[in-house]
DOKEZA-911784 format. One line per field, with one value per residue (C-alpha): residue number from 1; x, y, z negated. Coordinates in nm, 2 decimals, always signed. Example, Ala and Ser with C-alpha at 12.3 -4.5 7.8 and 13.67 -1.06 7.14 Angstrom:
resi <- [1,2]
c1 <- [+1.23,+1.37]
c2 <- [-0.45,-0.11]
c3 <- [-0.78,-0.71]
//
This chain:
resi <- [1,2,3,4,5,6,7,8,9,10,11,12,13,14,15,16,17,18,19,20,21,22,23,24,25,26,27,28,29,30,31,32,33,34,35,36,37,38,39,40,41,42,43,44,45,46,47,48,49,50,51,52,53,54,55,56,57,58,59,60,61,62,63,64,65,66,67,68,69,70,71,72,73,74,75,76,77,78,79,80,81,82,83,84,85,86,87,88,89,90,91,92,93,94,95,96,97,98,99,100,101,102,103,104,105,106,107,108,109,110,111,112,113,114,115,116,117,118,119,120,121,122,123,124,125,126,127,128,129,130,131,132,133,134,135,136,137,138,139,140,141,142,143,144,145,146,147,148,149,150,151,152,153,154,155,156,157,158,159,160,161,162,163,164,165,166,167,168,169,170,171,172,173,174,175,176,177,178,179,180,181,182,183,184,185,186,187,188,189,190,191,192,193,194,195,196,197,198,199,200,201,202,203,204,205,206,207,208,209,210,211,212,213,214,215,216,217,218,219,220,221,222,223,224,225,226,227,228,229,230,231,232,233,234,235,236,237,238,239,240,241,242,243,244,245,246,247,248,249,250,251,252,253,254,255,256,257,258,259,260,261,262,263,264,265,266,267,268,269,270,271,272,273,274,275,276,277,278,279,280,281,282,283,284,285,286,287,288,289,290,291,292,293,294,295,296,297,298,299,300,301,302,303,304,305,306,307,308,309,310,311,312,313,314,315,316,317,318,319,320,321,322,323,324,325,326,327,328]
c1 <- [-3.13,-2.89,-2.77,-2.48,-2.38,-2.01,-1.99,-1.62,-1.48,-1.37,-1.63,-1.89,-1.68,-1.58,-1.95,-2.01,-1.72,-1.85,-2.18,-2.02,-1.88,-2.22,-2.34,-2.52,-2.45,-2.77,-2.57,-2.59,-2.27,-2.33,-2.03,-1.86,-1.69,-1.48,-1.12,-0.75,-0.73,-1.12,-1.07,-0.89,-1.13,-1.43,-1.25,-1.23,-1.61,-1.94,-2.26,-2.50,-2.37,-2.29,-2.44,-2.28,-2.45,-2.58,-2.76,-2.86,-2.98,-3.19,-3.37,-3.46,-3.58,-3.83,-3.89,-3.75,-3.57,-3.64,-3.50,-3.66,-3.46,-3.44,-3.17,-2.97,-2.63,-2.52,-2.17,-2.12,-2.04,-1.80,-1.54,-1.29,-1.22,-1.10,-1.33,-1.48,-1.76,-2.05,-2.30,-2.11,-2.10,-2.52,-2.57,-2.38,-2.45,-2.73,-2.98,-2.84,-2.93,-3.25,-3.33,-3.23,-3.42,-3.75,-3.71,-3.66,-3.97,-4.20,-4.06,-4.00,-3.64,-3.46,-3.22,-2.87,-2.70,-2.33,-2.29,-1.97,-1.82,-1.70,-2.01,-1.92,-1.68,-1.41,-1.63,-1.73,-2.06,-1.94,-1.98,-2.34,-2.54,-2.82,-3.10,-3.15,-2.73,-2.73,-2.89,-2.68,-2.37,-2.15,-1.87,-1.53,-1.52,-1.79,-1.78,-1.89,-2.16,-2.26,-2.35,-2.47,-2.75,-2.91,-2.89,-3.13,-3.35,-3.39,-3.44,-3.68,-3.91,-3.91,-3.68,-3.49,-3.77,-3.74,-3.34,-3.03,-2.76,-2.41,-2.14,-1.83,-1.53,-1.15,-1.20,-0.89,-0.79,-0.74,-0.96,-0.83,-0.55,-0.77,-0.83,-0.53,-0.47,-0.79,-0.59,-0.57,-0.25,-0.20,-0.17,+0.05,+0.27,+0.31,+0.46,+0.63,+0.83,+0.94,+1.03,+1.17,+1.21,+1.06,+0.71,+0.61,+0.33,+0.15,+0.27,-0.01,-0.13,-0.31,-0.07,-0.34,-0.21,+0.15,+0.25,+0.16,-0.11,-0.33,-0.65,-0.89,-1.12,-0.96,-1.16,-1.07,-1.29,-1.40,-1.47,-1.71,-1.81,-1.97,-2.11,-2.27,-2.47,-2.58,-2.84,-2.92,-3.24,-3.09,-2.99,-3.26,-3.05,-3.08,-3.30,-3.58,-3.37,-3.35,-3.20,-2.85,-2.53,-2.20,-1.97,-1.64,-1.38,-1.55,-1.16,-0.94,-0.56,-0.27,-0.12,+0.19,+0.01,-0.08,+0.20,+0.43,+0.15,+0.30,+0.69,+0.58,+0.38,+0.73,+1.01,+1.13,+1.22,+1.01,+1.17,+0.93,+0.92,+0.67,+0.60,+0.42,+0.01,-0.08,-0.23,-0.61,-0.69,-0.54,-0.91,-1.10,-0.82,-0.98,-0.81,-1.02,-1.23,-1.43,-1.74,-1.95,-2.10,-2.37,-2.67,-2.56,-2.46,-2.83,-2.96,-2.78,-2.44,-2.24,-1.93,-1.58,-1.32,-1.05,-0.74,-0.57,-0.21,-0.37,-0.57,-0.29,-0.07,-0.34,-0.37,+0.06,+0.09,-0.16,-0.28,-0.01,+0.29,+0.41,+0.30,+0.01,-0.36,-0.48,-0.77,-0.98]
c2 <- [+7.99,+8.21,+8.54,+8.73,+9.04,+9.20,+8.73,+8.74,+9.02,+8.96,+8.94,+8.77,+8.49,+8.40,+8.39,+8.19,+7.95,+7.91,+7.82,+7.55,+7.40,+7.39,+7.20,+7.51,+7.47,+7.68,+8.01,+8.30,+8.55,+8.89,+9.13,+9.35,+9.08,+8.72,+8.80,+8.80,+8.79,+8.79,+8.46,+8.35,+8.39,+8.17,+7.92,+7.67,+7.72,+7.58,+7.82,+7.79,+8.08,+8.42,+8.73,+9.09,+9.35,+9.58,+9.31,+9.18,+9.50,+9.48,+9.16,+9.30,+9.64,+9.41,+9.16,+8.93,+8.71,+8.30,+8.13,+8.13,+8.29,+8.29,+8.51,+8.80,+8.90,+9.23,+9.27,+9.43,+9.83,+10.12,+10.07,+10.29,+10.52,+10.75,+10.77,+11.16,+11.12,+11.14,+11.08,+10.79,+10.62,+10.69,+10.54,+10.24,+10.23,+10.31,+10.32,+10.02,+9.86,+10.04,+9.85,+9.53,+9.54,+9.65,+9.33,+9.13,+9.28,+9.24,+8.87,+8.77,+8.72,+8.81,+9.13,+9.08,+9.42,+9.54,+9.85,+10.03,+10.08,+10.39,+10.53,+10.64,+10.86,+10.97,+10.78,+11.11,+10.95,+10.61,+10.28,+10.12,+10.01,+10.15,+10.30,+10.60,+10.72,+10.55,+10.82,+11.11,+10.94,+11.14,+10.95,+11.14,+11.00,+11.04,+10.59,+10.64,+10.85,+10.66,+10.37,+10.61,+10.72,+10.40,+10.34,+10.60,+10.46,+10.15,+10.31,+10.60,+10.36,+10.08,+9.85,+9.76,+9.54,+9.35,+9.36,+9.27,+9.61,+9.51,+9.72,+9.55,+9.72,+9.62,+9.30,+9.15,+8.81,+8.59,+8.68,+9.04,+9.07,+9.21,+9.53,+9.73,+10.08,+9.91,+9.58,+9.51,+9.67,+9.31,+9.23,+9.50,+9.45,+9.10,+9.20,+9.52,+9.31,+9.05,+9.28,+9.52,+9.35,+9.65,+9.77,+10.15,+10.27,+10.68,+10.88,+11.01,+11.39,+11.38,+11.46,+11.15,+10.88,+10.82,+10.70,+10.33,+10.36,+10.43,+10.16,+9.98,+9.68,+9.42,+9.10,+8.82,+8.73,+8.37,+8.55,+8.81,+8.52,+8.34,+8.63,+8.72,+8.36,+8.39,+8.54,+8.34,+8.13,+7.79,+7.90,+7.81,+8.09,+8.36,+8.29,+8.55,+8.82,+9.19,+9.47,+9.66,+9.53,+9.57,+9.31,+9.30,+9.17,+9.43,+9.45,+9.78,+9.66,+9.94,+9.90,+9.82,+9.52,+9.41,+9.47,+9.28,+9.00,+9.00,+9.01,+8.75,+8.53,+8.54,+8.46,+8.77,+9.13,+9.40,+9.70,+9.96,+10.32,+10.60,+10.81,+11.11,+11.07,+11.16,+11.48,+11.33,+11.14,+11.32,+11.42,+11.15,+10.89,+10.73,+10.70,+10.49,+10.23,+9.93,+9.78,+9.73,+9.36,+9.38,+9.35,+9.09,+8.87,+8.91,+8.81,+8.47,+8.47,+8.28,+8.26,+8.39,+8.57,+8.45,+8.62,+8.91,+8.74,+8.37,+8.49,+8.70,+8.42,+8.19,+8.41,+8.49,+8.13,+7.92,+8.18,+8.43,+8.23,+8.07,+7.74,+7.78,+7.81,+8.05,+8.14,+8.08]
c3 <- [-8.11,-8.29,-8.09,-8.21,-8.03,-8.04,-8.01,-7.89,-8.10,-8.43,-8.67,-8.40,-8.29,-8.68,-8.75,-8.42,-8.58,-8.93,-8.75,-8.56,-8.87,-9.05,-8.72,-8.56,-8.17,-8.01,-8.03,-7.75,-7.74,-7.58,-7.53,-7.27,-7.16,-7.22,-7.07,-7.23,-7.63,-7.64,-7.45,-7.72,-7.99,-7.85,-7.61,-7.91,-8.00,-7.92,-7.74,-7.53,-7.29,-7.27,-7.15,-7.07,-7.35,-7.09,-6.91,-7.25,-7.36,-7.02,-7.09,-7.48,-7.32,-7.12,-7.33,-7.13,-7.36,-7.28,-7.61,-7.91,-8.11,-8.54,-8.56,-8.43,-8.58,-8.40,-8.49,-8.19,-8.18,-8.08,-8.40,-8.32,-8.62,-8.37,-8.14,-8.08,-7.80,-8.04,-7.71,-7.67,-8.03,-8.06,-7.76,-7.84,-8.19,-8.29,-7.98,-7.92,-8.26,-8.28,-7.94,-8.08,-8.41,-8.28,-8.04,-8.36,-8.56,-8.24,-8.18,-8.58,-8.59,-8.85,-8.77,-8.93,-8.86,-8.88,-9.10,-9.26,-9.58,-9.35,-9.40,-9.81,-9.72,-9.95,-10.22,-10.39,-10.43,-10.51,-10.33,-10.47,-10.17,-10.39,-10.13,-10.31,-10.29,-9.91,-9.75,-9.89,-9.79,-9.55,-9.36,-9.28,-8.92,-8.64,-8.63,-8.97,-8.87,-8.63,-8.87,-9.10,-8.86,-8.79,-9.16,-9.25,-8.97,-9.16,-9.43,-9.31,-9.19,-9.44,-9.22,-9.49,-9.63,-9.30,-9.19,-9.32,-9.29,-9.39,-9.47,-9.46,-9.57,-9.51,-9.31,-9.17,-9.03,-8.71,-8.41,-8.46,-8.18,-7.92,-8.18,-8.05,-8.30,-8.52,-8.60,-9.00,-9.16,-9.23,-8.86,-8.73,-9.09,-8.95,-8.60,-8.76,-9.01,-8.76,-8.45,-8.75,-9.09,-9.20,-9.28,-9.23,-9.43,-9.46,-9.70,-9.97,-9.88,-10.23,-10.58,-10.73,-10.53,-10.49,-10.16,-10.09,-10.36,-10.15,-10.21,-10.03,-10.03,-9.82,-9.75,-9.57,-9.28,-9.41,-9.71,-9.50,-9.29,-9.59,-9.74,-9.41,-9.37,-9.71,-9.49,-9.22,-9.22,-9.23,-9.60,-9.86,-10.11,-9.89,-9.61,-9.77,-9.86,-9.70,-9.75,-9.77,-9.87,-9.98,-9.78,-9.98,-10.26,-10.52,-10.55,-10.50,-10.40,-10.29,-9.96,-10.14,-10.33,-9.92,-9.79,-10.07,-10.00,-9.63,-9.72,-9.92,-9.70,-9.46,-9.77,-9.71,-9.96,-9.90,-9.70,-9.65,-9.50,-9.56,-9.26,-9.24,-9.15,-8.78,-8.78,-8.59,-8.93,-9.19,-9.24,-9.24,-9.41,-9.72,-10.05,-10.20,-10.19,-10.37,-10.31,-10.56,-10.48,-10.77,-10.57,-10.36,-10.65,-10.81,-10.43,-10.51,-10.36,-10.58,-10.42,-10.54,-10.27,-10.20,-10.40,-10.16,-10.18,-10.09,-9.81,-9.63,-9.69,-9.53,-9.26,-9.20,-9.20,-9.06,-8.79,-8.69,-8.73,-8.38,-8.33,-8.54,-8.51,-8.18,-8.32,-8.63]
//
């Protein structure tokens, strides 16, 4: 039995997916629920059942859980970049996980966790998932935070040599329409250009980066998928690693280069307008960022990311475009 939490959000129901296509079928989903575009994600996919994450969290508390179970993936979290109730996003991420990973260690399953590239900041320190720098990190956002703090509880007590933390950075692609404000640029570029045949992008408050050159790691959710199940134990590769990684393209792209990509994917010119940052994240906006994917290519992964103009054009065109694919 494979449990993912967070199962019909974005990044849980693609892993429950990519699972399904390599024949895995014993899969539990726990979430806050299964209704309207969360629906969506998991009606075409194949689990056992699903469970509400407070009664979940109920059955790990008492040790109470009747599947054996070889893995957990808990992808699921508060990920609202936004969010300022700091009782709230401990509770719910990282109590939560710390619940959920000392079932794991007592019951020997391995703990795949969800972590941020949030958590670097504005990349003062760089973006090496290097143990000694992770600690020191110091996130611009309180989400951030929050993943920061159950990171240094892996590492504090050694976790690290037993759990999987991944901190994925610019993830986009289908499954994300239930994301509201948090949807990819890529997503709300695709509805902005077709209700507008514009795109609107933040204008740079920093002289450095011009406006639109803004940069970020994008990755495309089969990409992150794939790099996520390196991981799991039904991979000889990676079923004996641990440890902290980065989960992205190791690629920096503008949001112009993205948002040409999207203009692009719909054979149309690109017509973009810069508007002025909203005043609740000019600061904690980052510039810049790249993840450095050393250490996960010595662990074993072998596998090349898809291009950013190929993916976003797989992703305009077989998923978002009417008539196409509901979910991935």
């Amino acid at each position: 039995m494979k449990i993912i939490t967070g199962g019909t959000g974005f990044i849980g129901s693609a892993i429950c997916w990519r699972l399904n296509k390599l024949g895995a079928h014993d899969i539990l989903l726990i979430d806050t629920d299964m209704d309207g575009l969360k629906k969506k994600n998991v009606d075409p996919l194949d689990y056992v059942d699903f469970i509400d994450k407070d009664t979940f969290l109920k059955q790990i508390q008492k040790d109470s859980i009747r599947y054996k179970v070889d893995s957990i993936y808990h992808m699921g979290a508060c990920s609202s970049t936004t969010e300022e109730n700091m009782n709230f996003l401990v509770e719910n991420n990282v109590e939560y996980s710390k619940s959920l990973g000392n079932w794991c260690l007592k019951n020997n399953a391995k703990y795949i966790y969800a972590s941020s590239g949030a958590t670097y900041g504005d990349g003062s320190l760089g973006f090496d998932d290097d143990l000694e720098i992770l600690p020191k990190l110091k996130p611009l956002n309180k989400y951030g935070l929050s993943k920061q703090m159950f990171d240094k509880w892996v590492i504090e007590n050694n976790y690290h040599s037993k759990f999987v933390g991944l901190k994925y950075f610019n993830v986009f692609g289908p499954n994300e329409d239930h994301k509201g404000d948090m949807r990819s640029m890529v997503n709300k570029a695709y509805a902005q250009i077709l209700k507008t045949g514009k795109l609107r992008l933040f204008k740079s408050l920093k002289p450095e980066y011009k406006d639109g050159e803004q940069m970020r790691d994008f990755i495309y959710i089969k990409d992150a998928v794939e790099m996520t199940l390196f991981f799991d134990p039904f991979n000889e590769a990676g079923k004996n690693e641990t440890g902290i990684y980065n989960i992205g393209s190791g690629t920096a792209s503008t949001w112009l280069e993205a948002a040409d990509a999207v203009f692009k994917s719909l054979s149309k010119e690109p017509d973009i307008e810069f508007i002025d940052m909203p005043d609740n994240i000019k600061n904690q906006y980052q510039y810049y960022s790249k993840a450095n994917i050393n250490k996960l290519r010595a662990a074993g992964y072998e596998n090349e990311c898809m291009k950013l103009e190929d993916s976003i054009a797989d992703y305009v065109q077989n998923y978002l475009s009417p008539g196409k694919n509901l979910s991935i």
